[in-house]
LUMNU-739352 format. One record per residue (C-alpha): residue in three letters; residue number from 1; x, y, z. Coordinates in steps of 0.25 Angstrom, whole numbers. Last residue first. Layout:
% LUMNU-739352
SITE ALA NUM X Y Z
...
***
This chain:
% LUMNU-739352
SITE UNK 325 201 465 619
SITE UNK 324 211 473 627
SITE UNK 323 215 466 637
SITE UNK 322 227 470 644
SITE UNK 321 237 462 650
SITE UNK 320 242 459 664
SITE UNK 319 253 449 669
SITE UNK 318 255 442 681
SITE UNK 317 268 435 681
SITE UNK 316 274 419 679
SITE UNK 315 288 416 675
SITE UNK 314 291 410 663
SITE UNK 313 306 410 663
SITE UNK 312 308 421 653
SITE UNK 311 297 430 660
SITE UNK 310 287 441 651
SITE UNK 309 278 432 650
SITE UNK 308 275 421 660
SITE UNK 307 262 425 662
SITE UNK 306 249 426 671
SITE UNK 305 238 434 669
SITE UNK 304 230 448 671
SITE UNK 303 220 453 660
SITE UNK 302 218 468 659
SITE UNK 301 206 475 653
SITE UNK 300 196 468 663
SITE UNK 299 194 477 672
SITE UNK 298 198 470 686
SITE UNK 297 210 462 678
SITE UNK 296 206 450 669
SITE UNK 295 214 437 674
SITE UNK 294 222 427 665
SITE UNK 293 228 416 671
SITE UNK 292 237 412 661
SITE UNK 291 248 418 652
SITE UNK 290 259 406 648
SITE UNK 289 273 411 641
SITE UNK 288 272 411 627
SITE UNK 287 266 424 627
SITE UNK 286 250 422 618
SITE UNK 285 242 428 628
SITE UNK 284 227 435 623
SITE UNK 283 220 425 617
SITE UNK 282 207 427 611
SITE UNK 281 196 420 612
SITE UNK 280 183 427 606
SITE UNK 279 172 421 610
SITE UNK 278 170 414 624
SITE UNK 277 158 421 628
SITE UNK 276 164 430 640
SITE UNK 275 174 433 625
SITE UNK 274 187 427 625
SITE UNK 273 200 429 632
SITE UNK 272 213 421 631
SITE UNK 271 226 420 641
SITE UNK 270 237 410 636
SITE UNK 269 242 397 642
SITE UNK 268 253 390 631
SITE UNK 267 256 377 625
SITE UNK 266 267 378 615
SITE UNK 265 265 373 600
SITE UNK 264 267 388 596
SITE UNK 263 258 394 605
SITE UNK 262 246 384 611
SITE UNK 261 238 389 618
SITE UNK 260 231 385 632
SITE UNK 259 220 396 638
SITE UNK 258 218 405 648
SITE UNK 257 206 414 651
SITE UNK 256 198 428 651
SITE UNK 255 185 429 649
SITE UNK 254 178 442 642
SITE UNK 253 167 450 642
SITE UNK 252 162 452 656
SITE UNK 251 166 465 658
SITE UNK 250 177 460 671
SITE UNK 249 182 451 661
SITE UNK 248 177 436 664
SITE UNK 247 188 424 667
SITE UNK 246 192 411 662
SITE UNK 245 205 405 669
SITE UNK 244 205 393 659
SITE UNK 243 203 390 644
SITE UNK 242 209 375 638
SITE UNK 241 212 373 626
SITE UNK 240 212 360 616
SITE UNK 239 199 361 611
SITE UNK 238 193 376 614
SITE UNK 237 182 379 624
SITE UNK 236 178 393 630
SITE UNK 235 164 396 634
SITE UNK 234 156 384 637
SITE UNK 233 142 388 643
SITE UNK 232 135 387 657
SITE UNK 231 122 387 662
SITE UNK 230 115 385 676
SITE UNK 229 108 398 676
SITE UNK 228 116 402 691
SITE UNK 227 128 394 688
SITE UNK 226 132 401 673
SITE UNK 225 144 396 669
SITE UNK 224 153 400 658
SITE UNK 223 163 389 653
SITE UNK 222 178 391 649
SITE UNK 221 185 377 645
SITE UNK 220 196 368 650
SITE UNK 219 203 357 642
SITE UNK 218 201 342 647
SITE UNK 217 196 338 633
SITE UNK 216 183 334 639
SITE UNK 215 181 349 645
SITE UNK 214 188 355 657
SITE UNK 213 180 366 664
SITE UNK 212 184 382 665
SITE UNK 211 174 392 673
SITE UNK 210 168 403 670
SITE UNK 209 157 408 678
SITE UNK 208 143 413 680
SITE UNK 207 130 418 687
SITE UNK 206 136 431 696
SITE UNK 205 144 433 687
SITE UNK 204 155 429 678
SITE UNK 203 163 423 691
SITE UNK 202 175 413 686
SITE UNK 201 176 397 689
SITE UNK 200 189 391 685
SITE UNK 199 184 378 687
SITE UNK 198 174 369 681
SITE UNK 197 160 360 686
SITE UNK 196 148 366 691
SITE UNK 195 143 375 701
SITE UNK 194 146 371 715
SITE UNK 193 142 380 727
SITE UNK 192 148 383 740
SITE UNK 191 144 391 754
SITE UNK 190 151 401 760
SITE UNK 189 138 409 761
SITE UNK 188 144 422 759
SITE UNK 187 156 419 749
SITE UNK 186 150 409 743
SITE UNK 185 159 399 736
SITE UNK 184 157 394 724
SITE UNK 183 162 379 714
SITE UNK 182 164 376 701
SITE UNK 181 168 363 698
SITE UNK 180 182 356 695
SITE UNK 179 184 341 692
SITE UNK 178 187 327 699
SITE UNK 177 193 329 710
SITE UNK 176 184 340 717
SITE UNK 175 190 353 711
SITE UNK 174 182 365 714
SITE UNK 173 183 377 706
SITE UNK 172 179 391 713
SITE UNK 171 169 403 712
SITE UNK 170 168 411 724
SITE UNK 169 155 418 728
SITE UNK 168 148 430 733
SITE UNK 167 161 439 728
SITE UNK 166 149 446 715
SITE UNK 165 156 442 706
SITE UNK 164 159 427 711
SITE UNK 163 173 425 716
SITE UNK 162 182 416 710
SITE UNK 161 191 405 716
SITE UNK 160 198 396 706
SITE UNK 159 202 381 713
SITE UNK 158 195 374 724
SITE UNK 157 200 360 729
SITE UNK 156 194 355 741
SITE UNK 155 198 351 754
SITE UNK 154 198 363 764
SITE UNK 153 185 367 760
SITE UNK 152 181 380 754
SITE UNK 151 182 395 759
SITE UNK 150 197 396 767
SITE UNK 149 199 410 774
SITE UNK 148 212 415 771
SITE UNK 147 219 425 782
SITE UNK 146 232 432 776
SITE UNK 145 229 446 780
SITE UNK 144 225 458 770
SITE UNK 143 222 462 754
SITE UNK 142 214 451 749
SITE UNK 141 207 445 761
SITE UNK 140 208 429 760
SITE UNK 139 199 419 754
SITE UNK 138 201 403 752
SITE UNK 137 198 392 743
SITE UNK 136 202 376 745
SITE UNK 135 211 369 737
SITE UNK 134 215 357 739
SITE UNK 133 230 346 739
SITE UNK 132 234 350 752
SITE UNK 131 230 365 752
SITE UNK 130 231 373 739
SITE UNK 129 224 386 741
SITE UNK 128 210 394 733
SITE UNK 127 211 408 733
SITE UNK 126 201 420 736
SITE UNK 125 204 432 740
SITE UNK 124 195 444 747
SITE UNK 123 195 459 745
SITE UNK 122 194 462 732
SITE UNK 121 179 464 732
SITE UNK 120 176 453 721
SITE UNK 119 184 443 728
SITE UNK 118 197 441 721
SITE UNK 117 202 427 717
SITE UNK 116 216 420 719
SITE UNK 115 222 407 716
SITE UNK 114 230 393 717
SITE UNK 113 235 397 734
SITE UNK 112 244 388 739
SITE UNK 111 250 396 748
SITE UNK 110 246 403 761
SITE UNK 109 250 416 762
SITE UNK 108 239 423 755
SITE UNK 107 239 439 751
SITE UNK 106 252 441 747
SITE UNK 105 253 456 743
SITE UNK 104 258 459 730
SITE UNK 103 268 471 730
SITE UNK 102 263 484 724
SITE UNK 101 267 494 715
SITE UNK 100 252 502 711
SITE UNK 99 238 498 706
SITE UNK 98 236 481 704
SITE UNK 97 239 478 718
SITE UNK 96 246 465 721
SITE UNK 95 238 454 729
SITE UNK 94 247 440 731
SITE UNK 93 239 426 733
SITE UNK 92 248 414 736
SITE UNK 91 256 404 731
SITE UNK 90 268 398 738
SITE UNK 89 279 391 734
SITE UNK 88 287 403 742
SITE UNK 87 279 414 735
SITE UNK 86 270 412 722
SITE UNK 85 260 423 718
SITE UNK 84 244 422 715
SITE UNK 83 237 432 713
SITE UNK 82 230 444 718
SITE UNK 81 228 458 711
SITE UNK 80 223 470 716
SITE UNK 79 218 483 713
SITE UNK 78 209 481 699
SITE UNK 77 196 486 708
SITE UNK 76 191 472 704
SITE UNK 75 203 465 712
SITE UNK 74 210 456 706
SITE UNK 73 213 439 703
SITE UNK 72 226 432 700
SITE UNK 71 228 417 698
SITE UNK 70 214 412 693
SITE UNK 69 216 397 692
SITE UNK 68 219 389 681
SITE UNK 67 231 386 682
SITE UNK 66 237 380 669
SITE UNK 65 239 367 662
SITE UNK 64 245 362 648
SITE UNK 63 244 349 644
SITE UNK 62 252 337 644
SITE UNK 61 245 329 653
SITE UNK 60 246 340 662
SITE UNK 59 255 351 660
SITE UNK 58 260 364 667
SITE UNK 57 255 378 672
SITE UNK 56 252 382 686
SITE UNK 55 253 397 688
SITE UNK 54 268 403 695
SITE UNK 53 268 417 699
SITE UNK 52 280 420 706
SITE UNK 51 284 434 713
SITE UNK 50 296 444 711
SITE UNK 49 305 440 700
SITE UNK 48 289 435 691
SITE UNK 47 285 451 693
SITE UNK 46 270 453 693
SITE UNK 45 260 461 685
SITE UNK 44 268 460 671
SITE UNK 43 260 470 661
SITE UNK 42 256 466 647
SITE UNK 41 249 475 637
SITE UNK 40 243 469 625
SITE UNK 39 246 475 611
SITE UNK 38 254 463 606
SITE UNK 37 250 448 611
SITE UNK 36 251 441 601
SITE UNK 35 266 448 600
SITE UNK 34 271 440 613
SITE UNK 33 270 448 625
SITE UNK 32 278 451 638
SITE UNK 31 291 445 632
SITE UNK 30 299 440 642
SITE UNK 29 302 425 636
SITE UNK 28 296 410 639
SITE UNK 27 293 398 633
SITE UNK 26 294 385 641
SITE UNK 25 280 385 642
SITE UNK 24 274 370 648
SITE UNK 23 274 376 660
SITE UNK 22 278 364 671
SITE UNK 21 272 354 679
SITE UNK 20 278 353 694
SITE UNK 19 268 342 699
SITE UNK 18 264 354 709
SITE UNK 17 259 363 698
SITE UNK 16 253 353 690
SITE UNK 15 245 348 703
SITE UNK 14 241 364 704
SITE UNK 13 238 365 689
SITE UNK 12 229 351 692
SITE UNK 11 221 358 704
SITE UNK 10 217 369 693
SITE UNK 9 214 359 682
SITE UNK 8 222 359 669
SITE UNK 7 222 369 657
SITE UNK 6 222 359 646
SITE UNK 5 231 355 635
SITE UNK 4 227 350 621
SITE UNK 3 238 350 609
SITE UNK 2 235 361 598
SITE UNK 1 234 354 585
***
């Protein structure tokens, strides 16, 4: 029987981080790709000798945990990428062009930074930052100056920031102590709503999300909420896994996500996707090393992710991948 593990909370990947937990792979060779995963193209985005990408990942309890929040975003014109890069101890938002050589340029300065969205325009970045023990969110301009303008209070903890389709809103998991619950901020109005209780929250439309939540067996789920009718809907459960980082391909179809397995006795975080209705799970990454953070480019026939493949000592890059299903 597979042994249980769970993806742990947001704030409790940042306490595993700081405890010092390690990965629990020890596994690690240069190949770019295992034979389960013939006929798909890999291509390294970023270069482990000249920049240090570093996700949380380590134990609790004896289980597995990841980070769970979303760790690069891009433009819809398919231009530019952000994400997270470490510099000095310090993480903070980078943007690299997707078309032609070019450095990334650092596009915060402050550090502590735990994630990164786009707004729909491409003009505007939105992050949440570690500050004495909270997490409030912020915005800044994506392509000039260093000047952040802070959007919720000084003594919360928000996590996952997401805009809305349509940019009027920004979706975002609250942690208040107790639990995580989903949470907006208008854009316009600059006011606040509350919607229900899980994290991970991600734009369908202008009605829904998907958002994770732990069930009883403290394993995390995919659910489907739709906050204007009032309804939601289970989509992805499985006993003994945990599904995180959901997201919706640009044609609606798909949703993308990360998943425990276990290969050979060894735990492992590998990238699936399933139908919008949760049929049809397939994984896609079976390397030995970790692939997590999954992230559907602009057009949706190339997923972006996190890796230690290709790197002997297990280092951490941005890798693409087609998709071709």
């Amino acid at each position: 029987m597979k042994r249980r593990i769970m993806q742990v909370s947001v704030l409790l990947a940042v306490t595993l981080c700081v405890a010092g937990c390690k990965s629990t792979k020890n596994l690690f060779d240069s190949r770019v790709y295992v034979p389960e995963e013939g006929g798909i193209n890999f291509i390294k985005v970023t270069d482990e000798t000249k920049e240090q990408i570093t996700p949380n990942i380590g134990k609790e309890m004896g289980r597995l945990t990841w980070w769970a929040n979303p760790f690069m975003a891009f433009t819809k014109d398919r231009r530019s990428m952000a994400y997270l890069r470490n510099s000095n101890d310090k993480s903070n938002i980078f943007v690299r062009q997707l078309t032609g050589e070019s450095s990334a340029q650092q596009r915060t300065f402050t550090g502590g930074v735990n994630d990164v969205a786009y707004s729909p325009d491409g003009k505007t970045l939105c992050f949440t930052r570690s500050n004495n023990g909270y997490n409030a969110i912020f915005t800044t301009s994506a392509t000039e100056g260093s000047v952040i303008q802070q959007i919720s209070s000084p003594n919360v903890r928000d996590y996952g920031p997401h805009y809305s389709t349509d940019g009027k809103l920004i979706f975002f998991a609250r942690n208040d102590g107790e639990g995580y619950t989903i949470w907006s901020h208008d854009t316009e109005k600059g006011t606040i709503s509350n919607y229900c209780y899980g994290l991970s929250p991600y734009p369908i439309n202008n009605e829904e999300f998907l958002c994770v939540r732990r069930n009883s067996q403290n394993h995390y789920e995919i659910w489907r909420v739709n906050y204007v009718k009032g309804k939601e809907s289970i989509i992805m459960s499985q006993e003994g896994r945990s599904f995180t980082t959901p997201s919706v391909s640009p044609d609606g179809q798909w949703i993308l996500c990360a998943s425990n397995t276990n290969n050979a006795g060894t735990e492992n975080i590998d990238i699936y996707v399933m139908r919008i209705d949760g049929s049809r799970l397939t994984q896609l990454t079976y390397h030995p090393g970790h692939d997590l953070s999954p992230v559907w480019s602009p057009d949706g026939k190339s997923i972006y992710f996190l890796s230690q493949r290709g790197t002997e000592k297990g280092e951490y890059n941005i890798w693409k991948m087609d998709f071709k299903l």
